[in-house]
N, C-alpha and C positions, 0 to 999 in steps of 0.2 A: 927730399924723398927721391931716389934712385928710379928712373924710367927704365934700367934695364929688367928684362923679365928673365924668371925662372927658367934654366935650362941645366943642362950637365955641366954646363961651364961655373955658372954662375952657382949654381946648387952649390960648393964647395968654400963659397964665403959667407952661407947663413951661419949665424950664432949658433956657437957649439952645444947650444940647450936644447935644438931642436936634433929629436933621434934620428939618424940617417938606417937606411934600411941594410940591411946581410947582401954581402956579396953575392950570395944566391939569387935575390933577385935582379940583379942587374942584369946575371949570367942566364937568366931560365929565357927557354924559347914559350912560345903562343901555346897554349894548352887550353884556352878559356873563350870563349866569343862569346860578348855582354850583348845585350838589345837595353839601351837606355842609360843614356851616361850622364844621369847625373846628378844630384850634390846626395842623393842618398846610397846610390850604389858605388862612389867614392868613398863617403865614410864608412860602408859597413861590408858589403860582399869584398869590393877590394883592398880593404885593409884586413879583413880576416885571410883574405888570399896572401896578402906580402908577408904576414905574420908566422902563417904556415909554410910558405915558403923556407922563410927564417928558420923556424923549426926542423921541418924535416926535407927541407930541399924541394926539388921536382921541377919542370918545365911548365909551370903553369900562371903567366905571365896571362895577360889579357888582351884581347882587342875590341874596341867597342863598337858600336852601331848605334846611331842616332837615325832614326823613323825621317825625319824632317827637318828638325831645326839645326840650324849649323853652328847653333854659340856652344857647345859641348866641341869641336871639333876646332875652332877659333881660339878658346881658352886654351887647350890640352897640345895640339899640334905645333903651335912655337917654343913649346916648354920642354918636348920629346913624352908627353904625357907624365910628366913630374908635377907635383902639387902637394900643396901642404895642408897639413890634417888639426885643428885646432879641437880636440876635445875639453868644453867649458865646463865648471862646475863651482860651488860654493868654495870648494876646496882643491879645486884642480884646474888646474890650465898647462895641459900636454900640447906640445906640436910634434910633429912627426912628419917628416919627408917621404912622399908616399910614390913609388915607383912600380906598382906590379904593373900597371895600366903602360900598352906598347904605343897606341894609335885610338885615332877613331875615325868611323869611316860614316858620311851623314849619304844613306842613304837616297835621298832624293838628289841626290847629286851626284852619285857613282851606286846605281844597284847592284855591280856585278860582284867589286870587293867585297866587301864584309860576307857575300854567298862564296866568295870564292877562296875564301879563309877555313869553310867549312869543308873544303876539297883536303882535306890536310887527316891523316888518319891519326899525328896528333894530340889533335885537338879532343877532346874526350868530352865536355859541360859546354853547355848552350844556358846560360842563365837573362832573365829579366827582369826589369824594373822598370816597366811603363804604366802604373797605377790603375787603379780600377777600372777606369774609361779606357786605356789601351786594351781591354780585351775585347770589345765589341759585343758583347754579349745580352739577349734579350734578355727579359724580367724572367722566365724560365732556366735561365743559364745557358741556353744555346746560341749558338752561332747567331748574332744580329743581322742574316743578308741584306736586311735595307737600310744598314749605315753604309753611310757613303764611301768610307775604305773601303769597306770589303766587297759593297760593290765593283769599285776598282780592282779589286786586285781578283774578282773572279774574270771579269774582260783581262784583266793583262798579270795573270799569277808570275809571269817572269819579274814584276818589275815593282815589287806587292811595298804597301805602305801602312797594312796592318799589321801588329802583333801577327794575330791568327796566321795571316798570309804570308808571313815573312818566315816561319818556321815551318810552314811547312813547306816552302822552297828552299829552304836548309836543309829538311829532311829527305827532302828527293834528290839533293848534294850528295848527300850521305850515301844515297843509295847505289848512286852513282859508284862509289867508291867503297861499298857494302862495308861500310862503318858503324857500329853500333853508335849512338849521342845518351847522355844523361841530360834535361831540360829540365833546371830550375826555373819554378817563378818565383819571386820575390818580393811579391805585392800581397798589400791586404785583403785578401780574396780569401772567404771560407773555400776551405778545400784546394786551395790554389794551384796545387797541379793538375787536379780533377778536371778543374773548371779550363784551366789551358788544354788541358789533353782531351777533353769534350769540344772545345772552340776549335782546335788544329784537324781535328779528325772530322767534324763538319765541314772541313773548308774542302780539305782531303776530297770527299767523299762528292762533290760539289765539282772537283776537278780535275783528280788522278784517282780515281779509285783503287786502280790495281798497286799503288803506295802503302793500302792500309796493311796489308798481311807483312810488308817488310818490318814496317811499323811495329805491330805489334810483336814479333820476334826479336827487334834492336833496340829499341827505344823505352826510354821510360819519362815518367812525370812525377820523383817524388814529391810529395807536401813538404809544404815549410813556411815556419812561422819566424818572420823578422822582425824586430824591436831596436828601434835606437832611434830621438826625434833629431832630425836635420833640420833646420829651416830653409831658406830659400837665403841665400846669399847675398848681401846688399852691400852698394857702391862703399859706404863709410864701413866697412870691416874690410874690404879689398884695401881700402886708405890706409887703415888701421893696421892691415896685416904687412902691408908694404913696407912701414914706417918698422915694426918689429923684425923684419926679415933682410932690412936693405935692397931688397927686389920687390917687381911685382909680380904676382902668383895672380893670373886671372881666373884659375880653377880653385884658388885656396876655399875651404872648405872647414865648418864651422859645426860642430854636436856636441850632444850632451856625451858624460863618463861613460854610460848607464846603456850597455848591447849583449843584445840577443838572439841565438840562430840556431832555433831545431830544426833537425831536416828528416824527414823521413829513411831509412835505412831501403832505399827502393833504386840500386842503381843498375845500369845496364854498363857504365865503364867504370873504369877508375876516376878516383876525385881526389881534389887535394886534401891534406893531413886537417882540414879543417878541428876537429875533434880535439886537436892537440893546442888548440889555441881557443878554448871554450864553447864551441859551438856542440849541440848535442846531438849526435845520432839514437832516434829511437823508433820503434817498429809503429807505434801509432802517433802522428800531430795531434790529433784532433782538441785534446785538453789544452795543451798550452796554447793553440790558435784560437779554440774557444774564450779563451782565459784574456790572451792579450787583446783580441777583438770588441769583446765585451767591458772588460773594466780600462782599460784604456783608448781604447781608438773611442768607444761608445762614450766615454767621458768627456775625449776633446771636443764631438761632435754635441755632446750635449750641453758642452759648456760653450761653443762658439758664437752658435747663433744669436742666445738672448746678450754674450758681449758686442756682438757686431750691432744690433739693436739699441745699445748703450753708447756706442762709439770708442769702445775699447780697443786699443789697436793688438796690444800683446796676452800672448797667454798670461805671462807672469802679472802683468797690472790683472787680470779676470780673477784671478786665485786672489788679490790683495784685495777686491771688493766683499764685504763683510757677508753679502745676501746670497751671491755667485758661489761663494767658495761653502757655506754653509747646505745649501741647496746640492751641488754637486756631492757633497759627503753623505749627504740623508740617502739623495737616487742612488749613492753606488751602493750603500750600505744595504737599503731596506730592500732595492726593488733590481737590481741588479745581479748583487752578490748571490743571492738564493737562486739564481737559473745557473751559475756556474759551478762544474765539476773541478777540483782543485787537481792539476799534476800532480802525479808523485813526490810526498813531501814538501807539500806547497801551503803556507797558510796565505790564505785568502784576504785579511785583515791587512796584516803585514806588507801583501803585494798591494793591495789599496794604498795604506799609507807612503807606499815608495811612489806610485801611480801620481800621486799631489804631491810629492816632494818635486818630483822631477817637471812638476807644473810650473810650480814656481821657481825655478831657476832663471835667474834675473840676465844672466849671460848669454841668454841664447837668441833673445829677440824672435821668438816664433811667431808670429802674424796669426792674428785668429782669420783673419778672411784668408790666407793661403790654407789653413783647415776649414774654410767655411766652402769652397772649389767640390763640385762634383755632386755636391750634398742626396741629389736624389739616388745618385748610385750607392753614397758611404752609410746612409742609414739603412738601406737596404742590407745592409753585411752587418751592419753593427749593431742596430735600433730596431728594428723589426721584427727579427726573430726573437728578440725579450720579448716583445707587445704580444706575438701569437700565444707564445707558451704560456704567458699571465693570464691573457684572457681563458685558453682551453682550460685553465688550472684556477679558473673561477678567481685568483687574485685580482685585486684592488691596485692600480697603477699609477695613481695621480703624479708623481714626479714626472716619470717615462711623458706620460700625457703630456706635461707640461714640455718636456724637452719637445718631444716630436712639435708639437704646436707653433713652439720657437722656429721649428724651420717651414713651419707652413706661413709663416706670420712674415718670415725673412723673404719667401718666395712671393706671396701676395704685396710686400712693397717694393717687390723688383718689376712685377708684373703692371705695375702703374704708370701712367703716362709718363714720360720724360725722367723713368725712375734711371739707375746707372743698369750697365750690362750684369744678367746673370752670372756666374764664373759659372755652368754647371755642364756638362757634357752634352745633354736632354738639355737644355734650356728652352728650344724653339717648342717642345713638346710640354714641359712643364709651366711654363707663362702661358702657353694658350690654354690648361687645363685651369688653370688657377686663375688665369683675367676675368674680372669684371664678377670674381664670386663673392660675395658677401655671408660670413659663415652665421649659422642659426636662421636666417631667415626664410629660407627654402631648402628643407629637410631633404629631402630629394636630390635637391642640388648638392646639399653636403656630402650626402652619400655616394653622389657618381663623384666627385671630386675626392677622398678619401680613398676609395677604390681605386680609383685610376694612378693617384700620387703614392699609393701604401699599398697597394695590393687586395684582390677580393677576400682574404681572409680577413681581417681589417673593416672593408669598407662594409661588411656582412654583419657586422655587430653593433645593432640600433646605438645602444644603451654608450655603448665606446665613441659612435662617431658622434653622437650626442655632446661626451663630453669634450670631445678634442676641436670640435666646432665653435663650441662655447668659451675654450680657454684661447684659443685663439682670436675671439671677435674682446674676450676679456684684454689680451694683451695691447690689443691697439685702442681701445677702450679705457683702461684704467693703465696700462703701460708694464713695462716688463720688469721691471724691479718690484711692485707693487704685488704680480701675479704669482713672481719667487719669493718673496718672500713668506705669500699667504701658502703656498707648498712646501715650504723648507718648513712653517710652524705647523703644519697637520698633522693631528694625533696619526699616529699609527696604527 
């Protein structure tokens, strides 16, 4: 195996099977500055970027920003931000030499660069991809001033280390240079620009106020809903990829066939030809973000827990357990599917059974505990608001039940002496909520503990936290395969 790494030199001796990208982008100048570089917004924003490039040309080449960590910026920087793109499937195994990406610049290491990229008029899109926890945001959606970023970055807004904070010292860049910006997010976030453009304008408002009126004249935050699974990158496919490539590619980067990119029709500049390479401009997200939020993100999250509780390590082995995968199809079917409005043209059945196709695909190696990460934040978006509208709607929810349970059951064995670390953002706040409770035996207890982990719509419903109490003390009691499979056979 070759120790030489992926670079412009070397890029010209991989195997002639892997696609090399259009002279256009090698040629295009910075039009793009990324917040978050990495293995998802390689497979999906920026390959629909090179793509469209290809297509219809344009100067919209990328430069990225990493918050803190500097293995985005270690991988990409000896390479000239070249890497390679493996799309896995039953039937497909694509590589693609992926070149829109210029640079990246690791913020806690050089604050001024990547703000100083944004001095450039242009540069037109500010996009992200720092997941649910990178927005700071409390359980109302506002601004979190007592997370400790953004504590930081209201003492020192020059030199900010939040999402929140970091944009909106781009946008007083901007202003500097009375540039209008278009600000994707590109996280799983109901409403995701909403929710960024309520978080930026809290921070705003907190420390340049006379910013907001630029703002609203220049700037915008359309919605958009992203779809394609990436997992997290592991040593032996770096091995693997090297050995197929004759280099090593420390950025090489691994997903399924199967992407997706509505974006709201809400821009203040120009953007690239996206459109022209399947991404869809429409005047309302909200169905399709509903859509993918709910039967998918809501499905991995339903199906992680009780496999991390089994000691399951991948999705794809979770789908091949006969009680997991059975379970999974009844929840999305019975008590899911019916809260969802279908896009235009959309059968609902159909995106279900592609939703478990694409579960089990044996190539991809997706980690259930890297979907199991954040868990109090991701049911929140995804699991919750089924739970309310079942309940207001008098519906009967024992899967849901059973799912949410699975992650309180997951939380309450973290929270145990000498248990391993929580992966969750809230951790310090969720293990102290949930230590030392024991569910059903102090009604009271259950109920501020439900409240506090679900929210007071939730913890407000006797009859509900009753039963979520119980399936929970049932799971570590009779065990989790025992409790799914008594909810996979329940009449309906």
């Amino acid at each position: 195996m070759s120790a030489e790494r992926l670079d412009p030199a070397t890029a010209a001796r991989l195997p002639s099977d892997v696609e090399r990208p259009a002279r256009a982008v090698a040629a295009a100048g910075v039009g793009i500055v990324h917040l978050g570089p990495g293995a998802f917004h390689r497979a999906h924003q920026a390959a629909y970027t090179q793509a469209a490039m290809a297509v219809a040309g344009g100067n919209w080449a990328i430069r990225t920003v990493a918050l803190r960590s500097d293995r985005a910026r270690l991988a990409l920087e000896p390479q000239a931000g070249l890497y390679t793109l493996r799309e896995r499937g039953t039937e497909t195994d694509r590589w693609t030499l992926q070149a829109a990406i210029r640079d990246v610049v690791t913020a806690s290491n050089d604050a001024a660069s990547g703000l100083d990229t944004l001095i450039d008029p242009n540069v037109h899109v500010l996009t992200l991809t720092v997941t649910e926890a990178g927005y700071a945001l409390d359980t109302s959606g506002s601004l979190d001033h007592s997370h400790p970023d953004v504590v930081h970055d209201l003492e020192s807004p020059a030199v900010p280390c939040s999402a929140p904070g970091w944009v909106a010292a781009a946008l007083a860049a901007r202003r500097r240079i009375d540039a209008p910006l278009t600000v994707f997010s590109c996280d799983n976030l109901r409403s995701n620009g909403r929710a960024l453009e309520r978080a930026v304008r809290d921070f705003i408002q907190a420390t340049d106020p006379s910013l907001l009126g630029w703002v609203d004249d220049n700037v915008t935050f359309p919605n958009a809903m992203v779809d394609r699974i990436v997992p997290a990158t592991r040593p032996a496919e770096l091995d693997e990829a090297a050995k197929a490539l004759t280099v090593r590619d420390d950025a090489h980067t691994a997903c399924e066939p199967f992407t997706e990119w509505v974006i709201e029709k809400r821009f203040a500049t120009l953007i690239p030809a996206w459109e022209t390479v399947g991404a869809k401009l429409v005047d309302d997200v909200a169905t399709f973000e509903e859509t993918k939020l709910k039967l998918l993100n809501g499905a991995h999250s339903s199906l992680v827990y009780a496999a991390c509780a089994l000691d399951i390590e991948y999705v794809h082995e979770a789908m091949g357990h006969p009680v997991l995968e059975r379970y999974l199809r009844r929840l999305l079917d019975d008590e899911i599917r019916p809260h969802v409005v279908a896009p235009p043209g959309e059968d609902l059945v159909a995106r279900i059974d592609t939703v478990l196709d694409r579960f089990r695909n044996p190539h991809l190696g997706h980690r259930c505990a890297q979907i199991a990460m954040d868990g109090s934040l991701k049911i929140r978006e995804r699991l919750l608001p089924v739970a309310e509208t079942a309940l207001n709607e008098g519906r009967s929810i024992p899967l849901l039940t059973t799912a949410l349970a699975c992650w309180l059951h997951h939380v309450v064995r973290h929270a145990e002496p000498g248990a391993p670390a929580l992966l969750d953002a809230r951790a310090d706040q969720v293990l102290e909520i949930a230590r030392g409770w024991t569910p059903t035996r102090d009604a009271g207890q259950d109920r501020a503990v439900v409240k506090q982990l679900m929210g007071p719509k939730l913890g407000a419903d006797d009859a509900w936290v009753r039963g979520i109490s119980e399936t929970t003390r049932a799971l570590r009691e009779r065990g989790v395969e025992a409790v799914l499979e008594d909810a996979a056979r329940r009449e309906g």
